[in-house]
N, C-alpha and C positions, 0 to 999 in steps of 0.2 A: 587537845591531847594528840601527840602524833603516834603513840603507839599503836591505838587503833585502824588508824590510814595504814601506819607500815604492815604490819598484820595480813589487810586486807590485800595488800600488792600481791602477796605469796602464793603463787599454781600451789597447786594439790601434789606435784611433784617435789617441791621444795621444802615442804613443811618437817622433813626427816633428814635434808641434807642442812640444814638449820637446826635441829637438835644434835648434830656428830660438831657443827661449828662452835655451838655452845660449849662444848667439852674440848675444844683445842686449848691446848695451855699458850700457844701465842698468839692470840687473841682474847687476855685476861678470862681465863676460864672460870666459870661462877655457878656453882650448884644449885644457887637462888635462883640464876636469871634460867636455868634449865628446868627447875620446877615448876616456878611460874609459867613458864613459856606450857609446858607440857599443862597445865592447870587451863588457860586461855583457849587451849585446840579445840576446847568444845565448843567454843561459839564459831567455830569453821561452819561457810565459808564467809556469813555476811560481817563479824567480828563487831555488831553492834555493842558496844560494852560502854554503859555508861558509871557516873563515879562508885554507883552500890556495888553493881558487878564486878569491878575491880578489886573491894575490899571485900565482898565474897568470897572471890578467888583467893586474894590475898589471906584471908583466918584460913580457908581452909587448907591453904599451902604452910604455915608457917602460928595457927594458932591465934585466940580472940587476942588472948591477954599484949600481944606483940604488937601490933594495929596502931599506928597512930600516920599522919597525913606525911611528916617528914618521910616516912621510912618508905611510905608506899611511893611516893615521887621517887625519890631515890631512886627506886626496883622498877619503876615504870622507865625512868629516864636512861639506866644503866642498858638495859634490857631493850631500850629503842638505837641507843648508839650502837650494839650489838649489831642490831638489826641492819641496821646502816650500812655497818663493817660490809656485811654476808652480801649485799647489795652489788655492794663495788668490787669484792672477788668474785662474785659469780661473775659480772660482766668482765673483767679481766683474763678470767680463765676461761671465758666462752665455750659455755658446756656445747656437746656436739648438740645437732640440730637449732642451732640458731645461725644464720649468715650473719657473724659478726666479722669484722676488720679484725688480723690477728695482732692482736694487741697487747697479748701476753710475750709473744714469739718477741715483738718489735721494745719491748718496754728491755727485754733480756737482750738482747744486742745493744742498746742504747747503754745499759750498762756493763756488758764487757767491751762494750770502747772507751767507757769514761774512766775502767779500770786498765785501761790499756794493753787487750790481753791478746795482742797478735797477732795471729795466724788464726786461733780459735775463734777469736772476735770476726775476722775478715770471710771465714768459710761460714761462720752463723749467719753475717749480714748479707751473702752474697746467694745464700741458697734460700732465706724470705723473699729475699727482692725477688730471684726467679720467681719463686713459688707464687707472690701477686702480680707479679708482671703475667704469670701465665694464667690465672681465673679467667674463666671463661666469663663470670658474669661479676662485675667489677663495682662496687659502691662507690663516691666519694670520697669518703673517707680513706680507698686505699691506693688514690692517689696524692692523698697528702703522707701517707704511710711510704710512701714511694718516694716520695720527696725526701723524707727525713732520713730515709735509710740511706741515701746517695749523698746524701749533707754529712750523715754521723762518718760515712766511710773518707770523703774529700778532706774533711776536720781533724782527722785522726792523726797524733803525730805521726805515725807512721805512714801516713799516703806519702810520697815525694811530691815536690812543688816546683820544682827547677828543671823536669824531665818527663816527659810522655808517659800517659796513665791514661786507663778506662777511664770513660770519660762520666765521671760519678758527678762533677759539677753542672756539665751540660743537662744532664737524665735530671739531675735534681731542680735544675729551672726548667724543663719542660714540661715535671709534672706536678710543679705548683700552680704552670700555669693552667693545664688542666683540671687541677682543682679550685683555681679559682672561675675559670670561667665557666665551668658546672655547677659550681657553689651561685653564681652571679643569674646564670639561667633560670635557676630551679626558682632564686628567690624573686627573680622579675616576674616569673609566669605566675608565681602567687601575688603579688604584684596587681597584675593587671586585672586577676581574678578580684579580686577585691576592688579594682575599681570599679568594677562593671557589678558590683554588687550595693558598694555602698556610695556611691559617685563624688568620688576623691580622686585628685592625682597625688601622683608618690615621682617626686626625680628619681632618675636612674641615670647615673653618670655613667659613659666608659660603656654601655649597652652598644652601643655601633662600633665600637673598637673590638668588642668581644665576639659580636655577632659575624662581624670580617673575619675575625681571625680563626672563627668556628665553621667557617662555610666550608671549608674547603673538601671536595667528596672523599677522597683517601682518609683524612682522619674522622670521618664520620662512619667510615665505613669501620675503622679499627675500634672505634668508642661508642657503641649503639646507644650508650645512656646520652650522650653527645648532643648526638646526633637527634635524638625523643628530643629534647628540650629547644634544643637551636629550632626545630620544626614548627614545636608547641608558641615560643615566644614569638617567630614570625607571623604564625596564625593572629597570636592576639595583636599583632601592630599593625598588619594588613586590613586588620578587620573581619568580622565574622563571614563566612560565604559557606554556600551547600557543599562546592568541587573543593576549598579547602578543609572542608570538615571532611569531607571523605578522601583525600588524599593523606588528611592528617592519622584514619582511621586506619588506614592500609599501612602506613610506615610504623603503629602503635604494635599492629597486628604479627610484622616480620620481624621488629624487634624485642618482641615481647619477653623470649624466654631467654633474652639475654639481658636482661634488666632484674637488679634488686628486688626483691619482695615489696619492699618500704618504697620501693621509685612504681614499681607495675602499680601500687595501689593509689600514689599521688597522682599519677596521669590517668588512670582511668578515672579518676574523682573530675581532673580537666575538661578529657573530656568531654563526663558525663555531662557537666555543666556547660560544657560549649554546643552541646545538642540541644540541652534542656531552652537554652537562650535560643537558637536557630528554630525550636519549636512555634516557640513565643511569637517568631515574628514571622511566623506561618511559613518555614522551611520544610519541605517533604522529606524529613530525614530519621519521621519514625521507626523504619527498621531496622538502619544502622545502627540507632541510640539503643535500641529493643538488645541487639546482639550484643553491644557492649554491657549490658546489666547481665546476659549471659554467660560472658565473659567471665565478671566478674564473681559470679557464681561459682561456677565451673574451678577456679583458682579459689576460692573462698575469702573475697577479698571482700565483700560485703558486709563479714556479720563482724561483729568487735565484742568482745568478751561472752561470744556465745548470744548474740543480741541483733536482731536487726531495726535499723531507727522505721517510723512510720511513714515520713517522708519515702525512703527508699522504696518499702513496701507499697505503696501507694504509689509510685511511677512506674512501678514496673508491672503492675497490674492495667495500668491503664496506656502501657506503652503496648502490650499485649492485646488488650482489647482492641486498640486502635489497627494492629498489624489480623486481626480479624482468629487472633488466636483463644478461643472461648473457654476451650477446656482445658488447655495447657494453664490457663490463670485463675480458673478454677481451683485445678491442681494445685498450682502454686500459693494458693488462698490458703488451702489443707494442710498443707505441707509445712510452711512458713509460720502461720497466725502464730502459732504458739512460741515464738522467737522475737514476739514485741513486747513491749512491758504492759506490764498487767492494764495501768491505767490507762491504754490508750489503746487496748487490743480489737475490743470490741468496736468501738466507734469505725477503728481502721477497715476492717473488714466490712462494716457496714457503706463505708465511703466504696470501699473496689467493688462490693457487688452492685452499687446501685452504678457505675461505669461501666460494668461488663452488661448490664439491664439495657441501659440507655444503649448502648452501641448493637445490639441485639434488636432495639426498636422497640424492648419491651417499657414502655413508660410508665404505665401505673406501677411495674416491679421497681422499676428506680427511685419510682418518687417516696413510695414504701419505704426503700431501704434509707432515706435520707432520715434519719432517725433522732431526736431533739440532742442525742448524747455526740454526736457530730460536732454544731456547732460551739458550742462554749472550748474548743479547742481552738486555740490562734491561727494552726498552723493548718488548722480543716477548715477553718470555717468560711475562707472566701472561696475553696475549692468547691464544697457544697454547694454557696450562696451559686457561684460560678454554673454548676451541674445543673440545677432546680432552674436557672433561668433559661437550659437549654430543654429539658423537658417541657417546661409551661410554652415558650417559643414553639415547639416542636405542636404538641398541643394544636394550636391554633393555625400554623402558615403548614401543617401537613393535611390537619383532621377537622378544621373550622371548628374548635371546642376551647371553650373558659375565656374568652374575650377579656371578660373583664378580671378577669384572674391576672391572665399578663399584664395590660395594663398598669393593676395597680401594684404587682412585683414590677413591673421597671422602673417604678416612681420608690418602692419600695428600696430596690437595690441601686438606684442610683444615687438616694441617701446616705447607704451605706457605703458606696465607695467614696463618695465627697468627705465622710469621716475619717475616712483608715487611713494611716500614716503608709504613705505608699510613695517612691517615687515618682516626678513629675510625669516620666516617662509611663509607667504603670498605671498611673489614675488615670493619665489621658486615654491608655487606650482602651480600659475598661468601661468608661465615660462612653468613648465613642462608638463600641460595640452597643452600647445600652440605647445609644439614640438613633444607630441604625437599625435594629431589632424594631424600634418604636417607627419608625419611617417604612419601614416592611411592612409590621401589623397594618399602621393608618391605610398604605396602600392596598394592600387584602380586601380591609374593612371599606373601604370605597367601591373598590373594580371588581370586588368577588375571581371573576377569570383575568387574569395577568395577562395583555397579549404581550408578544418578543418586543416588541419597540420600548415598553416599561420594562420587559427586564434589561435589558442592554441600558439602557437608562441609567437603572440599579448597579447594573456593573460596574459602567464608568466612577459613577460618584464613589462606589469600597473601591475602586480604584486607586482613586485621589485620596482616600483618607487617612493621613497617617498622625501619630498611630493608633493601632486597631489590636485590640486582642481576640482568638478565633475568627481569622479573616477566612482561614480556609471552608471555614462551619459557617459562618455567613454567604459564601461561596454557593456555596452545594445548598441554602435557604433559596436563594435565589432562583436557585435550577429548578427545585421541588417546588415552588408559585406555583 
């Protein structure tokens, strides 16, 4: 049933500008579809309505004796196309406060050129084109708007074609080409994201031709969303590095507030992910990453329907812990928990404080909070399995306690990663932390006192071993021998 979907799309703001749309006469105005609609507000905002509640609504709108499955499709299906309509005029008439492309303006010039209306037509089309030529902060989409407008104006019988004229043809190929090769940026960089996630290549034709043609510092300097991307997609074809994550970070930062809403939330999603990867492979780039989850805060570009996911919640607790921030992620514990979904609220909270425990040094509190309702979550459960094997490690090569505790957790957890559907790259280096952890203990358990010629030893070999997950935490084991 799509009524119920459509329904739910609807802000709290909209719910009454949909009852006056109901009552236009050109848009088949219908008493029915207004009753009913007014009959269904009461399941606002989750709109779970399944078929009894429909014909609920339906007797008590309209009476038992009326009722049969024809009529109510009908009223269902009438009352969705309705819906539809309200859809595609709200986004056309772009109520104030949303940064839409003026679509309305550009759709209305498009047709007093096709009605060929003169003068009128050439002062509408020529004071939009100012008008996004002049935004300070520029989507996409209003450079293909730009395009069309300098096409509709060159097209017009009335342009001349035999004698010198604004040059509406030239403007109109330079800013197709603008929006193609932002349109080409934006979809590589997600692109490349995606390989590095699910290890696939994707062809990209015409990337080095665009990338030329994008470099140049003047127009980078004129088109900051450009300029984000061209920066972004070099990053991922260079390869990942500390000094280009932080040079990529500083040009995110200068162009920020001249970027889209919908562009500032895609690059920062970038990258967050290009931190979160630079983490993995023991980059020290915890407090840049830390700030950009600030960032994004700060801008409100985190939460999605009033909602923040667990994953997020959970890295930025533990990006905070790592930056030795204790009570700010505390706070943020407080603050937050109640903005995750219900099933997964608890557990999450339980996963950040035994991370904020653990980096504190307090161990028994962490291993406390690691709590059974944790694991049976997919997406907590190797972070957990992960966590426990740094407190039982910790345990032993700090405090000479539970031998055979670790022991039998790295036989334990080394089973469990040989099952998990993980990339080659990932199992190996979860692998390899788990048998160097075991190559520490064995040593401990033999030598009791470490001298430096065995740690230097140690060094070398996490040196040579790639790859490795938590090399910098095996780092600093080392030290603590």
């Amino acid at each position: 049933m799509k009524l119920p979907i459509l329904l739910k799309s609807l802000q709290a703001e909209e719910h009454k500008e949909f009852e006056k749309f109901l009552q236009s006469p050109f848009f088949k105005s219908s008493e029915q579809y207004l009753k009913f609609f007014r009959c269904l507000c009461k399941y606002y905002p989750s709109f779970e309505l399944e078929k009894a509640d429909l014909q609920a609504a339906y007797r008590r709108c309209f009476g038992q004796s009326s009722l049969n499955d024809t009529k109510l499709y009908n009223l269902m299906s009438g009352l969705g196309k309705q819906l539809e309509q309200y859809l595609v005029v709200r986004m056309v008439l772009a109520p104030d406060g949303q940064d839409q492309p003026p679509l309305y303006d550009y759709l209305l010039v498009r047709s007093l050129g096709q009605r060929n209306m003169g003068a009128y037509f050439r002062t509408k089309a020529q004071q939009l084109i100012d008008e996004t030529a002049a935004r300070p902060v520029k989507e996409v989409d209003n450079y293909l708007i730009l395009n069309q407008l300098h096409q509709e104006v060159y097209y017009n019988p009335d342009t001349p074609k035999f004698s010198e004229h604004p040059a509406n043809l030239q403007l109109a190929v330079e800013n197709l080409d603008l929006y193609y090769c932002l349109s080409k940026l934006r979809y590589v960089a997600e692109m490349k994201a995606r390989e590095g996630i699910l290890d696939i290549q994707y062809e990209m034709p015409l990337l080095e031709a665009v990338l030329e043609l994008t470099a140049a510092p003047e127009l980078q300097d004129k088109h900051p969303l450009l300029a984000s991307y061209h920066h972004l997609v070099r990053f991922y074809l260079q390869g990942y590095s500390e000094q280009g994550f932080r040079e990529l970070m500083t040009l995110f930062r200068d162009k920020f507030s001249f970027l889209p809403r919908y562009d500032q939330s895609m690059l920062l999603k970038h990258l967050m992910n290009c931190g979160i990867s630079l983490m993995s492979r023991d980059c020290a780039v915890e407090s840049e990453l830390f700030s950009l989850y600030k960032l994004g805060m700060e801008a409100n570009l985190l939460m999605g329907q009033n909602r923040l996911t667990h994953l997020t919640f959970i890295n930025i607790v533990n990006l905070a812990s790592l930056c030795k921030e204790f009570d700010w992620a505390t706070a943020f514990i407080a603050k937050f928990s109640p903005f995750l979904e219900d099933s997964k609220r608890q557990a999450s909270i339980d996963l950040a404080m035994a991370g904020i425990y653990y980096y504190q040094g307090m161990l028994d509190k962490a291993q406390t909070c690691l709590t059974p309702g944790i694991f049976p979550l997919p997406s907590f459960d190797l972070l957990g399995r992960s966590l426990l094997l740094k407190i039982v490690s910790d345990r032993y090569l700090l405090y000479d306690k539970d031998y055979e505790f670790l022991i039998s957790y790295l036989h334990a957890f080394e089973r469990y990663v040989q099952t998990k559907q993980l990339t080659t790259e990932k199992k190996d280096g979860f692998l390899n932390c788990i048998k160097f952890v075991r190559k520490m203990a064995a040593t401990k358990f033999e030598m009791v006192d470490i001298p430096e010629s065995k740690k230097e030893s140690l060094r070398k070999k996490l040196k040579q071993l790639q790859p490795v997950v938590s090399k910098k935490w095996l780092e600093e084991k080392i030290e603590a021998l």
